[in-house]
MARDREN-180164 format. One record per residue (C-alpha): x negated, y, z; residue in three letters. Coordinates in steps of 0.25 Angstrom, whole numbers, plus 2048, in hexadecimal, padded with zeros to 3 digits. Layout:
XYZALA ...
END
This chain:
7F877E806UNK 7F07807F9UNK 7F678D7F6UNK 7EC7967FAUNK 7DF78C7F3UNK 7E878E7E6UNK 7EB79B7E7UNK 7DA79D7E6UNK 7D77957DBUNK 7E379A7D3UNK 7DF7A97D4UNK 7D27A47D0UNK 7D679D7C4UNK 7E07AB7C2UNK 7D47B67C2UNK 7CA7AC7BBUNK 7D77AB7AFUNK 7D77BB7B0UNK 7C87BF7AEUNK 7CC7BA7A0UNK 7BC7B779EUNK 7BC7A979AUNK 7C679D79BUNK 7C87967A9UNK 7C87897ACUNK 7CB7837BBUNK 7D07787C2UNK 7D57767D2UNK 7DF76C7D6UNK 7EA7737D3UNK 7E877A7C4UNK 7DF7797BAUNK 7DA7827AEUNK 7D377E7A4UNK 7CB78B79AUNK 7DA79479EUNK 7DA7A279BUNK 7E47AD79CUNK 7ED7AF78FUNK 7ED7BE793UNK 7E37C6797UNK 7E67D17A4UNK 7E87DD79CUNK 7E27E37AAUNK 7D27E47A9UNK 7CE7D97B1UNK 7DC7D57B6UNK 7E97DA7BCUNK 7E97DC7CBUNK 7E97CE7D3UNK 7EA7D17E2UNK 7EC7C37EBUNK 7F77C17F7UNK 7F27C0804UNK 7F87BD810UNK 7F17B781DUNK 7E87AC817UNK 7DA7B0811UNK 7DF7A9803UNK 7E47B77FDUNK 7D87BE801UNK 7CF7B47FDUNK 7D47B57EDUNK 7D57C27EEUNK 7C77C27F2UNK 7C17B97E9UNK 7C77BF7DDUNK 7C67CF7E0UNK 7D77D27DEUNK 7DF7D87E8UNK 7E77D37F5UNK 7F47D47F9UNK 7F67D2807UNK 8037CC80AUNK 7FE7C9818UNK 7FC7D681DUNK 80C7D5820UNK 80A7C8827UNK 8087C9837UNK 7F97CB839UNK 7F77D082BUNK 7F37DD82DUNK 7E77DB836UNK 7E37D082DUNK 7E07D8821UNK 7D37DD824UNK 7CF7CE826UNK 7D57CA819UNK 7CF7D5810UNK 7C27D2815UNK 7C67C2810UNK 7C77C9801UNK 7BB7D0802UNK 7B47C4808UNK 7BA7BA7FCUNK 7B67C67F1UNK 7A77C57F8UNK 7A57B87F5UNK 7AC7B77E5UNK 7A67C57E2UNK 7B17CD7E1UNK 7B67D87EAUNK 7C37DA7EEUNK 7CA7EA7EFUNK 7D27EF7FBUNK 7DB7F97F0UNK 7DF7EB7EBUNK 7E37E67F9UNK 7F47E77FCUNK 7F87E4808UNK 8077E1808UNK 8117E3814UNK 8207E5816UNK 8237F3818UNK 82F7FE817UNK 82E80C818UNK 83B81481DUNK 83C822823UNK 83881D832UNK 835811839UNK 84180E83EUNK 84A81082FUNK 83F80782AUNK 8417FC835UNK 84F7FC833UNK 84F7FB824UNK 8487EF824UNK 84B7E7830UNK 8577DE82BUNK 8517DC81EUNK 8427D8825UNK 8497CE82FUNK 8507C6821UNK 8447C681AUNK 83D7BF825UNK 8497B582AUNK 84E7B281BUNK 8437B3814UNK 8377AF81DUNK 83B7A7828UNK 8477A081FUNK 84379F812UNK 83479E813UNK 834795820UNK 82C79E829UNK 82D79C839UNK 8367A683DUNK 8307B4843UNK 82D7B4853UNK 82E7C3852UNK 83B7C9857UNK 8397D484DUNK 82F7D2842UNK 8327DD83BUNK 82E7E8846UNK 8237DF84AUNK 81E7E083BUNK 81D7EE83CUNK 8167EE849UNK 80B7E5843UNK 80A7ED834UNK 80E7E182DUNK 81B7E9828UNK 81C7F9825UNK 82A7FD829UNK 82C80B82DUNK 82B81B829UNK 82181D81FUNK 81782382AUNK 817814830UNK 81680D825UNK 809817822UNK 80381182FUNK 80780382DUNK 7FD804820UNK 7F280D827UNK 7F280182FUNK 7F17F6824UNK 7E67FF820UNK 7DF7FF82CUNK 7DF7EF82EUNK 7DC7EE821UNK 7CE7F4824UNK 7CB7FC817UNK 7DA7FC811UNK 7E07F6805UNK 7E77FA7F8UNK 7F47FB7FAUNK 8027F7802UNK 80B7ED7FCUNK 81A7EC801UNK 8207E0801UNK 82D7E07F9UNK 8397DB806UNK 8447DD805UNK 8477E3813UNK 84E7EF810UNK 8597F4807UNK 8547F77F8UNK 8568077FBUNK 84F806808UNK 8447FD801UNK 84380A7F6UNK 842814800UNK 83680D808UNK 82F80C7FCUNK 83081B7F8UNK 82C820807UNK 820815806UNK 81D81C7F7UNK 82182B7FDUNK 81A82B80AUNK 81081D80EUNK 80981C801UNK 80282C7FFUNK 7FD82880BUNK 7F381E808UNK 7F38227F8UNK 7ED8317FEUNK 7F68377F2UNK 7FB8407FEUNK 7EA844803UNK 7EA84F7FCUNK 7F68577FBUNK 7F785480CUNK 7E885880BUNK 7EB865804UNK 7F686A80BUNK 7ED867816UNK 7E1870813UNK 7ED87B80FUNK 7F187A81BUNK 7E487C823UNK 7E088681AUNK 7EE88E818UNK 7E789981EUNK 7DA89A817UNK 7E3897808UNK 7F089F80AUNK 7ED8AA813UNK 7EA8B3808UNK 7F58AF801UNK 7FC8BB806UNK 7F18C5800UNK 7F18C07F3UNK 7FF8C27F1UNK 8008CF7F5UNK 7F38D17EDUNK 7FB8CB7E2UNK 8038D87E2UNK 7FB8E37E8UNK 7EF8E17DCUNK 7F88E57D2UNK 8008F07DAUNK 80C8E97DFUNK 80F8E97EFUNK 8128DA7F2UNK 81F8D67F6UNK 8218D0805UNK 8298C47FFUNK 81F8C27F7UNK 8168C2801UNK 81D8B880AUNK 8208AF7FFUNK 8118AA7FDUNK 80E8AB80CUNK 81A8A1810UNK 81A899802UNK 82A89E7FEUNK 83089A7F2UNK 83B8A37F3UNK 8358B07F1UNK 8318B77E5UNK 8238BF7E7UNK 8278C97DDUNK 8358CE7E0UNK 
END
């Protein structure tokens, strides 16, 4: 009942031990320090990175807030989550208002379960057995939670975004979404490490998610699509005269051009040698 009180004043004793300014001395019922100070210094200029976890209760938010670090939000796989986060961030920002701090959306993750397969239903399938132990064995028997009232939680996850599990194209959706709900986006997507699938499955879902999702919303795919765009509105303005200016390439020093030669620019062959 006191964890989340705790967790406040610890991080405050934390970033006041990390600013390395001046020795720190606190007391609450629960520790006190009398003129502490770090041993080491962060070699990072002011710190390392800090982000806090943050599931459903405004605590999370709240440090984050009040001490300007990053956010990881756990609950955006929780039922409800994702149309939550809009409110939340606005719960940082409100929180760094008051401490005179600001709070950055590139240093906001939100963290879901997901695996990527070659379609939807492969995806499903690979991590339906290993989805339904996790939340038996794990959830319900070891940690104690009420067992689930949903017939199929894993299906009903997808349907509400609180999981990303299918072809690379849905999973791309499921995160334009986040986005969306988030109301002005966030940094990055963290992937909960389960253990739903089989280690090679596991592998292959993070090399379509690296191969296919993550271009997408890094834009290190804008311009070469971009370019082959324009080439292809344009292909009649840019390569049109291609044809002249190879046979021009042999009638300004007295030669006749050849026809393959001819044909090998026009329909871009690789076969053909232009000076046989």
């Amino acid at each position: 009942t006191t964890q989340r009180p705790r967790m406040l004043q610890s991080m405050d004793a934390i970033m006041q031990l990390l600013k390395c300014e001046e020795r720190v001395t606190i007391k609450t019922d629960w520790f006190e320090m009398h003129d502490a100070r770090l041993h080491l210094a962060p070699y990072s200029d002011p710190h390392f990175e800090i982000a806090v976890a943050s599931t459903i209760t405004p605590f999370g938010m709240i440090a984050a807030g009040t001490h300007g670090v990053g956010v990881l939000s756990i609950g955006a796989g929780l039922p409800g989550g994702p149309e939550a986060l809009a409110s939340q961030w606005r719960i940082a920002e409100d929180a760094a208002a008051k401490a005179g701090k600001t709070v950055s959306r590139k240093k906001w993750r939100v963290v879901v379960n997901a695996h990527i397969a070659e379609d939807d239903e492969q995806a499903l399938r690979e991590v339906r057995k290993g989805e339904r132990n996790e939340t038996i064995t794990y959830f319900e028997d070891t940690l104690g939670r009420p067992p689930g009232r949903a017939d199929d939680p894993l299906s009903d996850g997808v349907k509400m975004g609180t999981t990303l599990v299918g072809s690379p194209d849905t999973v791309i959706k499921g995160i334009q979404t986040l986005l969306r709900l988030s109301d002005g986006g966030f940094g990055g997507i963290l992937f909960r490490a389960h253990e739903w699938a089989t280690r090679e499955q596991t592998m292959r879902s993070y090399e379509l998610f690296a191969r296919y999702v993550m271009p997408v919303f890094q834009q290190s795919l804008d311009t070469v699509v971009g370019s082959n765009t324009w080439a292809r509105d344009n292909r009649k303005t840019i390569f049109a005269p291609a044809t002249e200016a190879v046979k021009r390439a042999f009638t300004d020093v007295g030669v006749v051009a050849p026809e393959d030669a001819i044909r090998a620019r026009t329909l871009g062959a690789r076969d053909l040698d232009p000076v046989k």
